[in-house]
N, CA and C of each residue as an Amber inpcrd file, in Angstrom:
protein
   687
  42.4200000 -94.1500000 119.5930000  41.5400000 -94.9940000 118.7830000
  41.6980000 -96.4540000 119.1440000  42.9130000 -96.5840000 119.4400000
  43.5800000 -98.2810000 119.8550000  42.6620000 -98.7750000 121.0820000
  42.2470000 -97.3240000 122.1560000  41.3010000 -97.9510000 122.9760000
  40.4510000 -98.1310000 122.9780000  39.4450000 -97.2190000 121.9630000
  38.3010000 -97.3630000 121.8160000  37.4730000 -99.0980000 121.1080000
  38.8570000 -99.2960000 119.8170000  38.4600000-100.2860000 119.2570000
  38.4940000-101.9690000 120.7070000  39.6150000-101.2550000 121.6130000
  39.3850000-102.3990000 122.4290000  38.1940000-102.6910000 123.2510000
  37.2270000-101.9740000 123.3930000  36.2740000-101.6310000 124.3820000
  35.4890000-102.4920000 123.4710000  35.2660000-102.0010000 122.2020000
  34.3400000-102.4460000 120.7520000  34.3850000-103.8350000 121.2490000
  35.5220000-104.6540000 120.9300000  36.1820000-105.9700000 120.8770000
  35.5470000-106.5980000 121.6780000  35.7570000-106.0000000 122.7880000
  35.0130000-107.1280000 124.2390000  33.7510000-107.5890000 123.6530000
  33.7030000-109.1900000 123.5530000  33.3480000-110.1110000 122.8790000
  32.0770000-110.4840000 124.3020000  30.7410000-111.0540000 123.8120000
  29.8440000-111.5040000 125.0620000  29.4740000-111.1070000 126.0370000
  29.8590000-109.6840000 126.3430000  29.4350000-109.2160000 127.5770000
  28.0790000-107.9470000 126.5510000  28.8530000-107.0590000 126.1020000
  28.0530000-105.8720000 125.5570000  28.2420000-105.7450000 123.7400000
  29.0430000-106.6690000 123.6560000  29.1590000-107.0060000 122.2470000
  29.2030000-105.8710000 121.2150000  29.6280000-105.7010000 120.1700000
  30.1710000-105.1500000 118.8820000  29.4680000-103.8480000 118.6020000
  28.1530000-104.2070000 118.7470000  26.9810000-103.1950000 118.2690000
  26.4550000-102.4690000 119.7640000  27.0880000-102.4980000 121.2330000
  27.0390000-102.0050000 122.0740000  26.2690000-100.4840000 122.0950000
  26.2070000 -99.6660000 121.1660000  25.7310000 -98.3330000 120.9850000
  26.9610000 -97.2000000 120.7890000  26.5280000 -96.6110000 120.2040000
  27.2670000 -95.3570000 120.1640000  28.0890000 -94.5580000 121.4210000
  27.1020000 -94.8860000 122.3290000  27.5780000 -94.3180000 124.1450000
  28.7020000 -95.0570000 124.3970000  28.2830000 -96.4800000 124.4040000
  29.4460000 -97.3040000 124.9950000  30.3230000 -97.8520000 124.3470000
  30.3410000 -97.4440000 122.9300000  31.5740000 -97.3550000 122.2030000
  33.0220000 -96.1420000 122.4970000  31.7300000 -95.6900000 123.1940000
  33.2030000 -94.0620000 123.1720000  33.2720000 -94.6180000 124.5380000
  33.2420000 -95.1060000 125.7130000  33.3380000 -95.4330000 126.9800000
  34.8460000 -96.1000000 126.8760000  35.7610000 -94.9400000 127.0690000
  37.4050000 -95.1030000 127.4400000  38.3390000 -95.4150000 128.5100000
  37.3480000 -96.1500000 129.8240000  37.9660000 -96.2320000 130.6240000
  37.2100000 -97.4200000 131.3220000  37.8770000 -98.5760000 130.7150000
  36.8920000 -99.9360000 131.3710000  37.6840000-100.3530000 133.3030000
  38.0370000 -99.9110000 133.4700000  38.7840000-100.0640000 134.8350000
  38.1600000 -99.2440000 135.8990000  37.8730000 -98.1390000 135.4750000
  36.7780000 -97.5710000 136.8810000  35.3070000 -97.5930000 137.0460000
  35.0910000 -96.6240000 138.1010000  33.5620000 -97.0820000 138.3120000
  33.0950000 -98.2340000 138.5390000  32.0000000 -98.5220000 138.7940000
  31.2190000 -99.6070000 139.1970000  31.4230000-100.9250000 138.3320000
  32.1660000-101.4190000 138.3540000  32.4520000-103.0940000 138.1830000
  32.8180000-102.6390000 136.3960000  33.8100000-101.1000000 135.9870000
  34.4160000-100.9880000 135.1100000  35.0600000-102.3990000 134.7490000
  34.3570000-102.5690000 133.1330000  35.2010000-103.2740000 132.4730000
  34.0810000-104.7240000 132.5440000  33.2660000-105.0200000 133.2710000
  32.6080000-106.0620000 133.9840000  31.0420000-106.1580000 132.8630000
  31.2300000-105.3040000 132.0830000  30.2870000-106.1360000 131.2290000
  29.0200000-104.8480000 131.2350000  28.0400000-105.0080000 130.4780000
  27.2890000-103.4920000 130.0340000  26.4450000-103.1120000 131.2370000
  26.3700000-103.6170000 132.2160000  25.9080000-102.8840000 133.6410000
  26.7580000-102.4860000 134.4290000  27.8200000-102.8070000 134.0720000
  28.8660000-101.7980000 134.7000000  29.2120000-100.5590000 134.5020000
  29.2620000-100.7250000 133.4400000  29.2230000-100.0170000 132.5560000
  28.6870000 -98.4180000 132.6240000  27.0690000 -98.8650000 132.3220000
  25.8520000 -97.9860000 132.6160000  25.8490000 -97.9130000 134.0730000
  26.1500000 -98.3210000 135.2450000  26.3040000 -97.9300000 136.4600000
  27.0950000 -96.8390000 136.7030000  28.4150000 -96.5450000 136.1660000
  29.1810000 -95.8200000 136.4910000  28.8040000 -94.5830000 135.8240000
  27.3660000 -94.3680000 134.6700000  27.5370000 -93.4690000 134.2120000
  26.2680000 -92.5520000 135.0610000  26.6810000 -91.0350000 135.2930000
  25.6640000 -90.0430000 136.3130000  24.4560000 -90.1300000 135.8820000
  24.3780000 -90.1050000 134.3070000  22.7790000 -89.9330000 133.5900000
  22.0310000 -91.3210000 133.8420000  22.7200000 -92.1850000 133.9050000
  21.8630000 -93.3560000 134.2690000  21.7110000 -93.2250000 135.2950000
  22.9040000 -93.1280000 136.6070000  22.3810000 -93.1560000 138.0660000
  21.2760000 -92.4500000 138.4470000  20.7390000 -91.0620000 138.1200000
  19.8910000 -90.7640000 138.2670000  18.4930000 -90.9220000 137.4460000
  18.9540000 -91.5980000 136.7220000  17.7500000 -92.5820000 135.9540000
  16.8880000 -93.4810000 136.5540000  18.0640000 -93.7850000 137.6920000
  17.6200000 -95.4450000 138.3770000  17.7350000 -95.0420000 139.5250000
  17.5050000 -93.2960000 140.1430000  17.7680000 -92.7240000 141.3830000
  18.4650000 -93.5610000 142.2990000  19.5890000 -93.7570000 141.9450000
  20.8290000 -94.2750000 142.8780000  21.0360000 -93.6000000 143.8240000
  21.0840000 -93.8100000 145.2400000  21.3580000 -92.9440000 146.6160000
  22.7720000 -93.1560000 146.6930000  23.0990000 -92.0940000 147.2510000
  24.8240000 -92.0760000 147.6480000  25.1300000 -93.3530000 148.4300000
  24.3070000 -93.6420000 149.2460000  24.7780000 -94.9400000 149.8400000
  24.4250000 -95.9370000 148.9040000  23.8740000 -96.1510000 148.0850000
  24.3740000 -97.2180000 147.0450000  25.3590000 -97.0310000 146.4850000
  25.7670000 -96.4470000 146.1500000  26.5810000 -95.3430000 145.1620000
  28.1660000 -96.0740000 145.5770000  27.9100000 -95.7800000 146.8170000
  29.3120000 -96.8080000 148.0620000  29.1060000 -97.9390000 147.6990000
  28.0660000 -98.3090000 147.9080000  28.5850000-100.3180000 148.0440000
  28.4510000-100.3390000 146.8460000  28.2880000-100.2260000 145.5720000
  28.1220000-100.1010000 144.7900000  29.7280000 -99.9140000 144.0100000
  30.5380000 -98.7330000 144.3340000  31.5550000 -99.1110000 144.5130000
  32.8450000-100.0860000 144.8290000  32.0690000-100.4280000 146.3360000
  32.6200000-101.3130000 146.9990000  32.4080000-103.0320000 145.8160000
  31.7090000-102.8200000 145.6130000  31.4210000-104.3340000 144.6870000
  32.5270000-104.2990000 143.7120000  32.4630000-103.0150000 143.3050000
  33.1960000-103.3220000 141.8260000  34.6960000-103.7200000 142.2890000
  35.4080000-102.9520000 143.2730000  36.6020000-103.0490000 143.8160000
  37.0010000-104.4140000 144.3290000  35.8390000-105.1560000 144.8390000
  36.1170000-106.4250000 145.4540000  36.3000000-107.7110000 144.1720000
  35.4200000-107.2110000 142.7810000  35.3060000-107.7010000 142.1140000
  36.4820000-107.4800000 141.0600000  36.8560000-107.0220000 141.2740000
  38.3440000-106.3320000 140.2960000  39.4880000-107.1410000 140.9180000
  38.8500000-107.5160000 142.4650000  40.6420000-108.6240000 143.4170000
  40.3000000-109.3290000 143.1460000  39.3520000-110.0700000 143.5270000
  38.9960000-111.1800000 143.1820000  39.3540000-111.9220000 141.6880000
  39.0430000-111.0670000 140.7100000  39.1660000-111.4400000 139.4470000
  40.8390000-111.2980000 138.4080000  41.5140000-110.4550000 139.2890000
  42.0920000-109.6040000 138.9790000  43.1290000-110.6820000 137.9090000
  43.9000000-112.0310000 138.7090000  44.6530000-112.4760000 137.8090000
  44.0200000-113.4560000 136.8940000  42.7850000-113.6360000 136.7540000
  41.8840000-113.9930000 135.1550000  42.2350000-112.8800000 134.2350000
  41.5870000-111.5080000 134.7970000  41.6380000-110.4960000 133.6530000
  42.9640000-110.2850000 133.0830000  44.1280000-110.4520000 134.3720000
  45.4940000-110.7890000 133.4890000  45.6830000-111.5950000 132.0690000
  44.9740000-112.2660000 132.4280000  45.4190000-113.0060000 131.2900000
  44.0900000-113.2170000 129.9560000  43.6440000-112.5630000 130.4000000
  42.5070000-112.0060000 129.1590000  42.5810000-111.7040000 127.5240000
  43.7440000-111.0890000 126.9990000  44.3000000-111.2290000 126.4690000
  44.9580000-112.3870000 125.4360000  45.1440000-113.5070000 126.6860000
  46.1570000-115.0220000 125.9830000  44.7680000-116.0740000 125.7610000
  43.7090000-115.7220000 126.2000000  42.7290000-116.5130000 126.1130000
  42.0430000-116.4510000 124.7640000  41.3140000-117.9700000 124.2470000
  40.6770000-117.7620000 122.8120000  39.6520000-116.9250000 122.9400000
  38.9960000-116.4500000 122.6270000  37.3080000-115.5160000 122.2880000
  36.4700000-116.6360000 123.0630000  36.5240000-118.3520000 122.7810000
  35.0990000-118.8050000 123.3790000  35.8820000-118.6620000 125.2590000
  36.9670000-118.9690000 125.6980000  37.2890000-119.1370000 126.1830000
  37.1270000-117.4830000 127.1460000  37.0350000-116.3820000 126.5880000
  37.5180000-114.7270000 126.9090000  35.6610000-114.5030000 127.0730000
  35.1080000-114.6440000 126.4480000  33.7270000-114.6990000 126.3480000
  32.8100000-115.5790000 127.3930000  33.0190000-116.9800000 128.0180000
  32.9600000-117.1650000 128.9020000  32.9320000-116.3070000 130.3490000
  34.3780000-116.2900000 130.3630000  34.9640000-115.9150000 131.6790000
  34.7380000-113.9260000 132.0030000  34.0390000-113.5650000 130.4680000
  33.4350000-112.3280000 130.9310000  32.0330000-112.1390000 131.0870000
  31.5240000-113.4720000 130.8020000  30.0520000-113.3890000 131.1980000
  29.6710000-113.8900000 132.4450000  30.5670000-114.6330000 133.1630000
  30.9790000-114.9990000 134.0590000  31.4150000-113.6340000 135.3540000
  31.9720000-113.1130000 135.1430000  32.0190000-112.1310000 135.8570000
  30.9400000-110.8930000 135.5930000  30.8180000-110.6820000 134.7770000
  29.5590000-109.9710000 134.6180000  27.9250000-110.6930000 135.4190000
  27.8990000-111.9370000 135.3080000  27.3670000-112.2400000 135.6640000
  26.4740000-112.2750000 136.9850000  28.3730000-112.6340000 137.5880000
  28.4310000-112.4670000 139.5360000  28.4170000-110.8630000 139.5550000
  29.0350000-110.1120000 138.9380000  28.5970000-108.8210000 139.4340000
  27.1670000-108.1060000 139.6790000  26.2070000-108.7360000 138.1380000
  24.7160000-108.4020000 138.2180000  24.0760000-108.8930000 139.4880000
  24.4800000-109.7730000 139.8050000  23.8230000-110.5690000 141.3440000
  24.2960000-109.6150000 142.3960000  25.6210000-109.1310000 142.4780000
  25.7000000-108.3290000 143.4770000  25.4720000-107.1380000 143.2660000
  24.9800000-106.7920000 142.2780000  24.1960000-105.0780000 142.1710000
  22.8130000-105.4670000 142.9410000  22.4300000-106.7000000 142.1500000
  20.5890000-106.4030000 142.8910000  20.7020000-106.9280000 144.0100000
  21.6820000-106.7690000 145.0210000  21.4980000-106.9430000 146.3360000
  21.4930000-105.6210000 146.5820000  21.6510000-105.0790000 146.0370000
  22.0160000-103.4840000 146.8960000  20.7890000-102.4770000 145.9250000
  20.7100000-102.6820000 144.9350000  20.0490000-102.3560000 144.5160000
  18.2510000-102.7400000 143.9570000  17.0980000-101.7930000 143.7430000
  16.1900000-102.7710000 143.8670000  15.0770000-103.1150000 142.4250000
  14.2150000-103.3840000 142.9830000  13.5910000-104.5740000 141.6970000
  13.3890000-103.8440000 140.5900000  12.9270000-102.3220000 141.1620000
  12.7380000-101.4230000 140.1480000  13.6580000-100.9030000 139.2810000
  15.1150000-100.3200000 140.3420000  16.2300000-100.1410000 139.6820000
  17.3890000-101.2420000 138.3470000  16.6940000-102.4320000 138.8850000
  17.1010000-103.3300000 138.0710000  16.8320000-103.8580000 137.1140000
  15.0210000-103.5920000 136.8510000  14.4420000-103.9240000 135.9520000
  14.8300000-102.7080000 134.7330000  14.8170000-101.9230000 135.4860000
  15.3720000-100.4150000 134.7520000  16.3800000-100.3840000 134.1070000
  17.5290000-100.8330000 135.1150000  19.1600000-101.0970000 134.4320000
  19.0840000-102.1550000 133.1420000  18.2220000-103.2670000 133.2010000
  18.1740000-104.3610000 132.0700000  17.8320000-104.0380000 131.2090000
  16.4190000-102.8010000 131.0890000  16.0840000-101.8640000 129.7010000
  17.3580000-101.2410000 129.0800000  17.8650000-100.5980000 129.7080000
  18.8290000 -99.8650000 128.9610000  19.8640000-100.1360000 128.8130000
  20.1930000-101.5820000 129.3820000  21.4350000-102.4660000 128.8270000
  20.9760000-103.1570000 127.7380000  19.6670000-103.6830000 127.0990000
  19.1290000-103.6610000 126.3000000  19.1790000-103.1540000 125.4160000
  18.9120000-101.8810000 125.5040000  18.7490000-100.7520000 124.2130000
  20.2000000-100.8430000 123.7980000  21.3020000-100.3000000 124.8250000
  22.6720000-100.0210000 123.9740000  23.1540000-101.3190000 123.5500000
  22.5660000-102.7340000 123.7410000  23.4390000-103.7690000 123.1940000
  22.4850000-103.4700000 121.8870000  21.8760000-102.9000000 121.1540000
  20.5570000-103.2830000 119.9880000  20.5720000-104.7490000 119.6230000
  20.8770000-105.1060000 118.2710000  20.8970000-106.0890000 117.2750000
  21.5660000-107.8700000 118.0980000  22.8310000-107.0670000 118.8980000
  23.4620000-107.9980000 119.3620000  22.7580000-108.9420000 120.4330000
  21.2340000-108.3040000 121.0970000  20.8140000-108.5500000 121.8780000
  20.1800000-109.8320000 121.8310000  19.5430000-109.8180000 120.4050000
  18.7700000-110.8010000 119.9590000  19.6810000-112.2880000 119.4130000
  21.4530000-112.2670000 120.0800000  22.0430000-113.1450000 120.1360000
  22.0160000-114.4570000 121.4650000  21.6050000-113.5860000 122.2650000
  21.1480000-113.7780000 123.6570000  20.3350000-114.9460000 123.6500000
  20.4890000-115.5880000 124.1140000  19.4400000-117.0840000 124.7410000
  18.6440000-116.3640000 125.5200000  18.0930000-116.0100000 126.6500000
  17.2100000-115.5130000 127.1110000  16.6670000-114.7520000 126.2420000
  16.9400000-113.6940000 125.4780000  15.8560000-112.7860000 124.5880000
  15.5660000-113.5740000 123.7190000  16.3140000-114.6130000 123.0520000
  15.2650000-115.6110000 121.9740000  14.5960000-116.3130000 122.6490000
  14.5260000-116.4650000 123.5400000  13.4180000-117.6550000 124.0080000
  11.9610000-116.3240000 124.8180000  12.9600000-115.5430000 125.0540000
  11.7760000-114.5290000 125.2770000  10.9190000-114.1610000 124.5950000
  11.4380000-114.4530000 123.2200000  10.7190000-113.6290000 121.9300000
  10.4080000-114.7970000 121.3660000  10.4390000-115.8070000 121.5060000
  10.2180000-116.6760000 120.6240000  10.4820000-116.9850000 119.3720000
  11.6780000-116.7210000 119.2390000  12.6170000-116.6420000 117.9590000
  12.5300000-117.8280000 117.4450000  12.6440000-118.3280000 115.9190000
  12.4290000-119.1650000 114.5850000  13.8330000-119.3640000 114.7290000
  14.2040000-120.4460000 113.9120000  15.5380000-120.9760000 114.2380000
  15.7420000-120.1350000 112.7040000  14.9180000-119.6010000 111.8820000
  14.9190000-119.0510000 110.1280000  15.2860000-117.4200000 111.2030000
  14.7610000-116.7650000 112.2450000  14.4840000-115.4490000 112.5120000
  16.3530000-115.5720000 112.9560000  16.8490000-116.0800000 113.7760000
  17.8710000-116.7380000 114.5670000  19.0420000-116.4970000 113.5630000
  18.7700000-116.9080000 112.3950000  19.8080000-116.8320000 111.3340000
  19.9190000-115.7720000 110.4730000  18.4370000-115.0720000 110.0670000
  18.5220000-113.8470000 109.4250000  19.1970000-112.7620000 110.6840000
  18.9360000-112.7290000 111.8870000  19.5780000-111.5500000 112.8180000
  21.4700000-111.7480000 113.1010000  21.4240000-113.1840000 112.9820000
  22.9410000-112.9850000 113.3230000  23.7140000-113.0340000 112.0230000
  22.6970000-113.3900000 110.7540000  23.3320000-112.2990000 109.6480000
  23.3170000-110.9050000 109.8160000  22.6480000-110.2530000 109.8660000
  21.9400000-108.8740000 110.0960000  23.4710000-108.4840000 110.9710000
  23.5260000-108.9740000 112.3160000  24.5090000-108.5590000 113.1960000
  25.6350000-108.5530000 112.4910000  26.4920000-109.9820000 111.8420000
  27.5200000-109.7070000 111.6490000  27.9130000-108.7540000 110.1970000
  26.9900000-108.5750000 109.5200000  27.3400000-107.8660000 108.4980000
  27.7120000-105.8780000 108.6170000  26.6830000-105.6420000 110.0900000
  26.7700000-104.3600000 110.7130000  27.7870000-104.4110000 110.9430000
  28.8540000-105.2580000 111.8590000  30.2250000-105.6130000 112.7300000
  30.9030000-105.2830000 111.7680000  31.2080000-105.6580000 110.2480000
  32.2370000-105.6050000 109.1900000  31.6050000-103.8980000 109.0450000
  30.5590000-103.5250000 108.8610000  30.4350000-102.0350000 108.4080000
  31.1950000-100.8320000 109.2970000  30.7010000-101.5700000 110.7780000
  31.1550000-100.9150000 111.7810000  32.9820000-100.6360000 112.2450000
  33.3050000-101.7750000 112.0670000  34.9820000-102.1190000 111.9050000
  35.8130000-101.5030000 110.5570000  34.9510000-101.3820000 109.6490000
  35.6010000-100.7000000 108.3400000  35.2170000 -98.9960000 108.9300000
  34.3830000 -98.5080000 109.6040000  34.4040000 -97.2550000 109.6370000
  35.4220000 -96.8110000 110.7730000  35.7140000 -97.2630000 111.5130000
  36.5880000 -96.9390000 112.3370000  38.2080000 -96.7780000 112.2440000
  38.3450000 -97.7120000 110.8240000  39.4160000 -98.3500000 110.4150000
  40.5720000 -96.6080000 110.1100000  41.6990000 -96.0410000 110.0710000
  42.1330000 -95.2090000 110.1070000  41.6680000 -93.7460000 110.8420000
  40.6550000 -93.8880000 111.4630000  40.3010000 -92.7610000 112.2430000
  40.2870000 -92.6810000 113.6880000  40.0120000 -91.7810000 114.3160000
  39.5960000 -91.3310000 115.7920000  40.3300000 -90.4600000 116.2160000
  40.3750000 -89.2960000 115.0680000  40.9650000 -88.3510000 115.8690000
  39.9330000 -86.8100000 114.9870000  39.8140000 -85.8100000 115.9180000
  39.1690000 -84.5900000 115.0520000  37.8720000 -85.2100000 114.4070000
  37.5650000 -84.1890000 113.0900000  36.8130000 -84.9470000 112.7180000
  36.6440000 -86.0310000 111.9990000  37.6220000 -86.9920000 111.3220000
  37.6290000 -88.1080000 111.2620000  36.5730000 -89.1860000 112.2420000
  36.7750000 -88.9300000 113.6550000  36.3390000 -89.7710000 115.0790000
  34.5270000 -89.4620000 114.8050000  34.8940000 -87.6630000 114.7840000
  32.9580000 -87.3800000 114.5680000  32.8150000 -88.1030000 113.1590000
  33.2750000 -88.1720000 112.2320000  32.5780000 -88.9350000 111.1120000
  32.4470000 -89.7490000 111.2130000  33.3580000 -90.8270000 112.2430000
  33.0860000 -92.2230000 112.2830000  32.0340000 -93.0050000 113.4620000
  31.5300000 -91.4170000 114.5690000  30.5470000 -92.0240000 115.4990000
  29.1570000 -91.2190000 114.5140000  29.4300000 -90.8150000 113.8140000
  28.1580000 -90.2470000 113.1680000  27.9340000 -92.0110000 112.2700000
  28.7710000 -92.4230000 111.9150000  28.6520000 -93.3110000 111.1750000
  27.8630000 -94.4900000 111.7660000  28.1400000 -94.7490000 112.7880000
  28.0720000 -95.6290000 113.7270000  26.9940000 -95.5870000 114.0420000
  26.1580000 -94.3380000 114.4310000  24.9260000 -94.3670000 114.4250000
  23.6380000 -94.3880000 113.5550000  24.2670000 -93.9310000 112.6920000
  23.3830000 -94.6110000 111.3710000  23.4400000 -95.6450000 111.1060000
  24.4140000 -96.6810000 111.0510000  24.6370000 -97.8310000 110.9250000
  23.4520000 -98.7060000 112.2460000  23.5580000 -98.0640000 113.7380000
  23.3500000 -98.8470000 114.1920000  21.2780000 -98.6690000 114.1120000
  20.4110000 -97.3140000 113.3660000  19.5550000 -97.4200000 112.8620000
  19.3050000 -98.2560000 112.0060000  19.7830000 -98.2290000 111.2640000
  19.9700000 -99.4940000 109.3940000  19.6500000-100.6860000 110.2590000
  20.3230000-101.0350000 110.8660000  20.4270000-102.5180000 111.6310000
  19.2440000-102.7340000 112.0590000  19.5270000-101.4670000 113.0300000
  17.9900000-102.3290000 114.2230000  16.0210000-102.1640000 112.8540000
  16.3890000-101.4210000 111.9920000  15.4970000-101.4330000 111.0030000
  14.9660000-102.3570000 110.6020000  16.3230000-102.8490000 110.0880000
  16.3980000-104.5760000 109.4550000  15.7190000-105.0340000 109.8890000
  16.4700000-105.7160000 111.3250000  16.2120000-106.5070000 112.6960000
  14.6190000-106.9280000 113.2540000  14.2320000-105.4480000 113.0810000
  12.6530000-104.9530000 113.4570000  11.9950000-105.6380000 112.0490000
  12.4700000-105.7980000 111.2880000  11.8880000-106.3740000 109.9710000
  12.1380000-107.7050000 109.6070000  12.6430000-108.2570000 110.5680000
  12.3500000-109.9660000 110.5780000  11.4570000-110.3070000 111.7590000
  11.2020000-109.5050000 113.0860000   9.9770000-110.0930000 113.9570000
   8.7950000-109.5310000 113.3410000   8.4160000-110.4740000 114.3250000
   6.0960000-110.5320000 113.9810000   5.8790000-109.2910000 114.8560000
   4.7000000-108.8620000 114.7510000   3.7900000-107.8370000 115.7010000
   3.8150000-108.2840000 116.9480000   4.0580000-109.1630000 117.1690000
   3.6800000-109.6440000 118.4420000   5.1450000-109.5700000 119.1300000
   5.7280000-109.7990000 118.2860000   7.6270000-109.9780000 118.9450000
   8.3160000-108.2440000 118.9840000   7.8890000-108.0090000 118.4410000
   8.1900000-106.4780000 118.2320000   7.4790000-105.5320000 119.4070000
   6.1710000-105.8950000 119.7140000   5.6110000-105.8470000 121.1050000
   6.4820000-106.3060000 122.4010000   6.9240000-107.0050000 122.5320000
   7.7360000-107.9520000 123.0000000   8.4020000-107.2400000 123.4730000
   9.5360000-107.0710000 122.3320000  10.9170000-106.2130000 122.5800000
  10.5560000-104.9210000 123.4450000   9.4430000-104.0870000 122.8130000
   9.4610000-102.7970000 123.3330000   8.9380000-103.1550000 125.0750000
   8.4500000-103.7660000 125.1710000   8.1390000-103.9290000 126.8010000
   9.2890000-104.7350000 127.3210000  10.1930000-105.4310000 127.1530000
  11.4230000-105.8690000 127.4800000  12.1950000-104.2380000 127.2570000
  12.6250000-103.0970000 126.2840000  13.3000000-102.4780000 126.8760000
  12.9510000-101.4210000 127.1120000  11.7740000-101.2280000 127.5130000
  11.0500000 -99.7420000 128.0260000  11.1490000 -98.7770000 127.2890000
  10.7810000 -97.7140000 128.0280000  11.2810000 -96.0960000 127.2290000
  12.5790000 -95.9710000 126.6570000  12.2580000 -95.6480000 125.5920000
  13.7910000 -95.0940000 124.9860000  14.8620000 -94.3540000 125.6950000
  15.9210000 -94.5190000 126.1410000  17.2560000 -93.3790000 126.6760000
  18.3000000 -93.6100000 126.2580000  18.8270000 -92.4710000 126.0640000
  20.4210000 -92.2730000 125.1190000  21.2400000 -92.3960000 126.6630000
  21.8560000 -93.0940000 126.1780000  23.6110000 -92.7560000 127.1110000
  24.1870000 -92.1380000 126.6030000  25.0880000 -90.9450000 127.5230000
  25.3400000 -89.9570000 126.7950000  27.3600000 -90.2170000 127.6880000
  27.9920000 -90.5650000 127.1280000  29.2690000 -91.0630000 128.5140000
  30.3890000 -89.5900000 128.1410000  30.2610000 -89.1890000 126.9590000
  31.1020000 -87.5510000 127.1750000  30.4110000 -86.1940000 126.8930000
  30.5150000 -85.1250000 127.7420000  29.8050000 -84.3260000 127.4460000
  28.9300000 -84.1750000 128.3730000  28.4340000 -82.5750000 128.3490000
  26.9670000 -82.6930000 129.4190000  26.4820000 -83.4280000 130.6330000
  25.3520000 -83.6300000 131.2440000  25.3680000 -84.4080000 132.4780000
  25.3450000 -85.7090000 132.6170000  25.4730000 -86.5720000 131.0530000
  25.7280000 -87.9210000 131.2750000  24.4500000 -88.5560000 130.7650000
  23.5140000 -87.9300000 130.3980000  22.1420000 -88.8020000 129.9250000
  20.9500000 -88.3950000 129.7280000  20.2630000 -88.6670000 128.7620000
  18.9530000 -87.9260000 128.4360000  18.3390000 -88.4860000 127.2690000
  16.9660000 -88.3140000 127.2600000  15.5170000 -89.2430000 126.5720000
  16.2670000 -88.6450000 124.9090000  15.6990000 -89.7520000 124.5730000
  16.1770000 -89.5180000 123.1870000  14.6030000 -90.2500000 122.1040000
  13.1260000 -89.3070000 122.3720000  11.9340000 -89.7180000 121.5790000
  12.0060000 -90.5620000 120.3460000  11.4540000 -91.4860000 120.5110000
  11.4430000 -93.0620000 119.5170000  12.5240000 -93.3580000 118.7750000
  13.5770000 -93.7180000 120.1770000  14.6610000 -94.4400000 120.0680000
  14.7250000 -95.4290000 119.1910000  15.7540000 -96.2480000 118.6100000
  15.6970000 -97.4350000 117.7190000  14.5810000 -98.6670000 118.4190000
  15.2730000 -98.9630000 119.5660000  15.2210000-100.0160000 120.5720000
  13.5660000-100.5390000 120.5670000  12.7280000 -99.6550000 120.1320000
  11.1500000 -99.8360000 120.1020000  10.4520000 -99.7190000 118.8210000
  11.4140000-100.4440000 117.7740000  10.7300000-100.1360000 116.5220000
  10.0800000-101.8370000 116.3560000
C-alpha cells in the first residue's frame, strides 16, 4: 500500500486524481521513461501500445530513451525525496517534459496526438490545473477556482479512502472507491464549463479508453467514459 500511495503522491506530473489505472501502476522505474511522468507511464503499458500501434522498433528506442533518461537524471531523482513539492514538481515536469520531446521523435503525429488524449483522460479533474488546458478552454479565473476546489476536496476523499487499506478486499473496496469518486468529480467539474468548453474537452481527449495496468491484455474501450461529459 506504502507504494501505491507513493505513485498517488507524485505531485505535477500525473497528479492525485491520475485514474484508477495509474493509481495501481507499482512499478515507476521500468518501462518507457518509468516514473517520468503520465506518458511514461501509458507507454509502457501493452493496451495502450497497441492503441497507438507501436512497432517493435519503436518499442526499442523507445526503450532506449527511457534508459538514457533514467542516467542522465539519475542523481536529481536521488534526491527527490529531500526536495520541497514546488521544488519536486518542477524538476518532474521537467523531465517529463524532455522525455515527451523525445518520444515524438520516434514516435508520430498521430501516435502522439493519441498518447495526449489518454494522458488526458487518466489525469481527469487534475487536468484542468494545467495552464495549457485553461487557456485551451478558456477558463474564468471564477471556473479556475471552483475546479481546484472541486480537485482538492476529491484528493482529501481519495487519501481518506486509502487510509488503512490495500490489501484483499479492503484494496478492492478502496479502488472501487476511487472510481466513483473519480465520476462524482469529473460530474462536478463538467458542471462548471459552458457547452462550448465541454465541447472542447471532448475533442482535446478523444474517445474514451480505460487503462487497464493489472490483469488481462492491458487495455480496452470503456463506452462514455467520464473524460467526455
Amino acid at each position: 500500500m506504502r507504494s501505491l500511495g507513493k505513485v498517488m503522491l507524485t505531485v505535477g506530473v500525473v497528479g492525485l486524481l491520475a485514474g484508477s489505472a495509474l493509481a495501481q501502476q507499482r512499478q515507476p522505474g521500468g518501462g518507457f521513461g518509468g516514473g517520468f511522468g503520465g506518458s511514461g507511464m501509458l507507454l509502457r503499458n501493452p493496451g495502450v501500445q497497441k492503441e497507438l500501434k507501436v512497432t517493435d522498433d519503436q518499442k526499442e528506442k523507445l526503450t532506449k530513451i527511457s534508459a538514457d533518461i533514467r542516467e542522465k537524471h539519475k542523481d536529481d531523482l536521488a534526491k527527490l525525496r529531500d526536495l520541497s513539492q514546488e521544488d519536486r514538481t518542477k524538476l518532474m515536469k521537467e523531465i517529463a517534459d524532455e522525455s515527451k520531446k523525445a518520444y515524438g521523435e520516434v514516435l508520430n503525429a498521430d501516435q502522439m496526438k493519441r498518447l495526449h488524449q489518454i494522458e488526458l483522460q487518466q489525469r481527469g479533474v487534475q487536468a484542468f490545473s494545467d495552464p495549457e488546458v485553461q487557456s485551451a478552454l478558456k477558463l474564468t479565473d471564477e471556473q479556475k477556482d471552483k475546479l481546484k476546489t472541486i480537485n482538492e476536496d476529491a484528493r482529501k476523499e481519495m487519501q481518506a479512502a486509502f487510509q488503512g487499506g490495500g490489501q484483499g478486499g479492503d484494496r478492492e473496496a478502496a479502488m472501487k472507491k476511487l472510481q466513483e469518486l473519480r465520476k462524482d468529480t469529473m460530474d462536478k467539474a463538467s458542471a462548471v464549463l459552458t457547452a462550448d468548453q465541454k465541447k472542447a474537452w471532448k475533442d482535446m481527449t478523444g474517445e474514451a479508453y480505460e487503462v487497464k495496468f493489472e490483469g488481462g491484455p492491458g487495455a480496452g474501450r470503456r463506452p462514455g467514459g467520464n473524460n467526455n461529459q
